[in-house]
N, C-alpha and C positions, 0 to 999 in steps of 0.2 A: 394156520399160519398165513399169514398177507401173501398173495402170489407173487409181488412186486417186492418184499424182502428175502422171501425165497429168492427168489432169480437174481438177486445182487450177489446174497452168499453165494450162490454157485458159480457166479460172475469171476466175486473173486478169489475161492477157490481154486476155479480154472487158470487166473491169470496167476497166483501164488506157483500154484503147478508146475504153472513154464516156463516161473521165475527160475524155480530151484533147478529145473530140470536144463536150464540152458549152458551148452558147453560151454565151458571155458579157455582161451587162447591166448598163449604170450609170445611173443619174440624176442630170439639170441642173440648176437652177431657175431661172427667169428672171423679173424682175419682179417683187422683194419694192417692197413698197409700204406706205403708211398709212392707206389704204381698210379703213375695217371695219363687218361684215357682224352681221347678227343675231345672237346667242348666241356671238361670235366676234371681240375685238378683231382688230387686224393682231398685235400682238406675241402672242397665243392663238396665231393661225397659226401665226406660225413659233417658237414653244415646242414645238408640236406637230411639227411637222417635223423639229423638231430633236431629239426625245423618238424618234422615230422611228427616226432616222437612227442613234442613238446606240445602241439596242435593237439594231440590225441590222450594229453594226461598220461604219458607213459614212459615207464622207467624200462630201462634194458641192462645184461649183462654181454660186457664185450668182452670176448675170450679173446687172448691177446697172443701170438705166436709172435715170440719175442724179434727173431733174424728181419722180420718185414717193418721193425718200427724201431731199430736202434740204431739211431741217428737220431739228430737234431730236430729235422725235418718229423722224426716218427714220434720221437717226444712232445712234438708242436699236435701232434693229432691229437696225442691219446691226453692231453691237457685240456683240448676242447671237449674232449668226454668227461673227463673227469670235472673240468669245472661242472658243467650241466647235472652230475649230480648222479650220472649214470655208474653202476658199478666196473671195476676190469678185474681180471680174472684170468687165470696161469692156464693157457693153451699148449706149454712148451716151446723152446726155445727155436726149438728145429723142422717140427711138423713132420714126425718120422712116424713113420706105421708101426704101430708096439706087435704086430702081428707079423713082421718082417721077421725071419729066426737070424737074421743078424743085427738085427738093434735087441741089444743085450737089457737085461734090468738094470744094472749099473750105468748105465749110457742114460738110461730113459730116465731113472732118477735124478740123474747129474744134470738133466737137461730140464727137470722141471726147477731145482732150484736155481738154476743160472738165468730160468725166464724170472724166478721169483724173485732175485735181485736185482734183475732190469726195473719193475713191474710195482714192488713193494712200497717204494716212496711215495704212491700217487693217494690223497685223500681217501679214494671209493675202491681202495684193493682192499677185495675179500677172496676169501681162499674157497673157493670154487675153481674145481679141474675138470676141465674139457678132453678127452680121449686126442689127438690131431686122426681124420675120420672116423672118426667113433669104434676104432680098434682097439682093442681090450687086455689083447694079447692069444698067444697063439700056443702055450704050455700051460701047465697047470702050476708049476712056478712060478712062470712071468706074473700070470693071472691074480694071484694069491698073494704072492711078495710085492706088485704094486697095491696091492688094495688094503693091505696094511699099510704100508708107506704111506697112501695118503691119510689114511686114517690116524698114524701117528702123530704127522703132520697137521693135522687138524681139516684137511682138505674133504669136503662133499662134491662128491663129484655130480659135474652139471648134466646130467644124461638128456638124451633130446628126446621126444616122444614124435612128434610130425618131422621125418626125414625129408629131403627134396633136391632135388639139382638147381638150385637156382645159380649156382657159380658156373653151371655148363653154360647155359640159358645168355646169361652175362659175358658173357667170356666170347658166344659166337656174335653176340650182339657186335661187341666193341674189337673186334676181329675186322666186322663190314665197318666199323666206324673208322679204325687204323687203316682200311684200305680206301678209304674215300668214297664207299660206295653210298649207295643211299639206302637206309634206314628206315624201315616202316613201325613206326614205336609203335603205334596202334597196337600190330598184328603181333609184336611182342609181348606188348603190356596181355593181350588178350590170351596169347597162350599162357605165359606165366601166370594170372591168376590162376585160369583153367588146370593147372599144373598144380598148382599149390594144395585147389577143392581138391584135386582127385585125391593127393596122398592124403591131404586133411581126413577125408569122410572113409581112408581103409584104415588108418591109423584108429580113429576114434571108435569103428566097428571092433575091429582089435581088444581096441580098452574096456568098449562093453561084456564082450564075447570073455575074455579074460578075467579083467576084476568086475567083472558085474555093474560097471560102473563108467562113466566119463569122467577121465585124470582131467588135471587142471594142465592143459596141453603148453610147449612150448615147440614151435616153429622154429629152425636153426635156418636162418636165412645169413649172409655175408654180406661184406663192408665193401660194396663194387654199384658200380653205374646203375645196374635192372635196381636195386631197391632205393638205390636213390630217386627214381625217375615213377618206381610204382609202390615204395612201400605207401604212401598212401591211401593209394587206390588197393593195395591186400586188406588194410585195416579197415577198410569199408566194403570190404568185403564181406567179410567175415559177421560182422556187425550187418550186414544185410541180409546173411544166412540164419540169423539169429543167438550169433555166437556171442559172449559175454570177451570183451578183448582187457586183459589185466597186465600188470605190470611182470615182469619175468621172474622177479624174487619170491611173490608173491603164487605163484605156479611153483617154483619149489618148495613151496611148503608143503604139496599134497603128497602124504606119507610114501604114496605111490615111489617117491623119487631115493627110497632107500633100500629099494632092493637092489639084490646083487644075484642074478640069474647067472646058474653052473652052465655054459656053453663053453664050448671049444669050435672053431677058432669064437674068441670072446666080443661081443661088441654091438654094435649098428643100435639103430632106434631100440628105450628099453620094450617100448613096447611088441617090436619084434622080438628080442630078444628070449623075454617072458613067453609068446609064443611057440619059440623054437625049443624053450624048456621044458610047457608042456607035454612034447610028442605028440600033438596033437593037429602039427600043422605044417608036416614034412614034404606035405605032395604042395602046400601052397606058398609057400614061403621060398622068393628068390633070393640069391647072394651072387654079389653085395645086396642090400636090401634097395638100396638105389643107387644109380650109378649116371655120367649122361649119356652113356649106351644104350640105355634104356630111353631116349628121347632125339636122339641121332638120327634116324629113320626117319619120324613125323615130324621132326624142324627142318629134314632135307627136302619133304615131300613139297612142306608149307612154303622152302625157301629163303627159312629164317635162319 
């Protein structure tokens, strides 16, 4: 055989290889709202998000928690998403902990279809249910009797696979913005990537180690200033790591996204989740799975 058609096959071969084999990444949004930040309406936000999103060929799912967008002013938001094309999606009305032992199932129900009737009118509502933080519930009743209910309802639930703080992140940013301090985006932008890879690369370990495989991921970042300012610069990230960056609908179709892991208290990344189901990862596994306690210490150190 020609040694120079040899070496093309294997050429591409290899590059086929690290086609198939390269993860996959999408982003969520969860929490647009009518809070607005220094230099920064709410609708700047999500202009900018959406400016983004459009630059990079990418559709999103906004989970919507109805009490932050009902008004005028929140209708006026979620309009701009929705004309764009972008799905929304029933986060509940109230953003209450299903793992609270006094938010009841009847409450939690009541409050998903009162989001679903804020929510329903809009072009791009598909029924997709987001947890409000990824709590599950804390009985085996609660657990059980919502997950029929959604299933009755026709609802798939949105589960996240890459967890992360970026609402801490955000939140202490525009804290020093609200105080007039001075701001160093750089060294923010800098940690929140750096924040992002870490959970990125233990979440996808996770997925290998677990389903023998890399899920078609989705990143649950928030409707706030930091991704206004760096969702950008994530999405070239990730795509510089040699990530495959897809659209968020398109990430739940990996079958991956229909399990339903037996935990008690129920919830956080599936991919933790699965984990914790195993028994196999009791000594490694923290709860919450993330929290911004967990980044309190090194944004105090840094300053941020």
């Amino acid at each position: 055989m020609n040694s120079n058609f040899f070496n093309t096959i294997l050429f591409t071969l290899c590059i086929f290889s690290l086609t198939v084999r390269a993860a996959e990444v999408s982003f969520t949004i969860d929490d647009p709202g009518v809070q607005s930040a220094p230099e920064m309406t709410h609708l700047q936000v999500g202009k900018k998000l959406q400016e983004t999103l459009k630059a990079n060929h990418l559709k999103t799912i906004l989970f919507v928690c109805g009490m932050r967008v009902d008004s005028s002013d929140g209708k006026k938001l979620l309009s701009s998403w929705d004309d764009e094309g972008h799905i929304l999606a029933n986060h509940t009305y109230s953003h209450k902990n299903y793992n609270n032992s006094q938010i009841t199932f009847d409450f939690f129900t009541q409050d998903i279809r009162k989001n679903e009737n804020l929510i329903q009118e809009f072009k791009n509502f598909k029924r997709f249910f987001r947890y409000p933080m990824l709590k599950e519930g804390d009985t085996v009743p609660k657990r059980n009797g919502l997950r029929t209910f959604l299933k009755d309802n026709k609802y798939s639930v949105g589960h996240v696979t890459i967890d992360a703080s970026d609402w801490y992140i955000s939140n202490r940013m525009v804290e020093k913005l609200n105080q007039g301090k001075k701001v160093d985006f750089e060294a923010y932008k800098k940690y929140y990537l750096n924040h992002i890879w870490d959970r990125a690369q233990y979440y996808n370990q996770l997925s290998k180690e677990i389903l023998g495989r890399e899920i078609k991921h989705n990143v649950l970042i928030h409707h706030n200033p930091l991704n206004a300012y760096f969702l950008g610069d994530l999405i070239q990230m990730f795509k510089s790591k040699g990530w495959k960056v897809i659209s968020a609908e398109n990430a739940f179709k990996d079958p991956a996204y229909s399990f339903s892991p037996n935990n008690l208290p129920a919830g956080e990344s599936l991919l933790w989740a699965l984990a914790k189901e195993s028994g196999k990862y009791e000594s490694k596994l923290r709860y919450p799975a993330e929290d911004g306690e967990y980044q309190k210490e090194e944004m105090n150190k840094l300053g941020l």
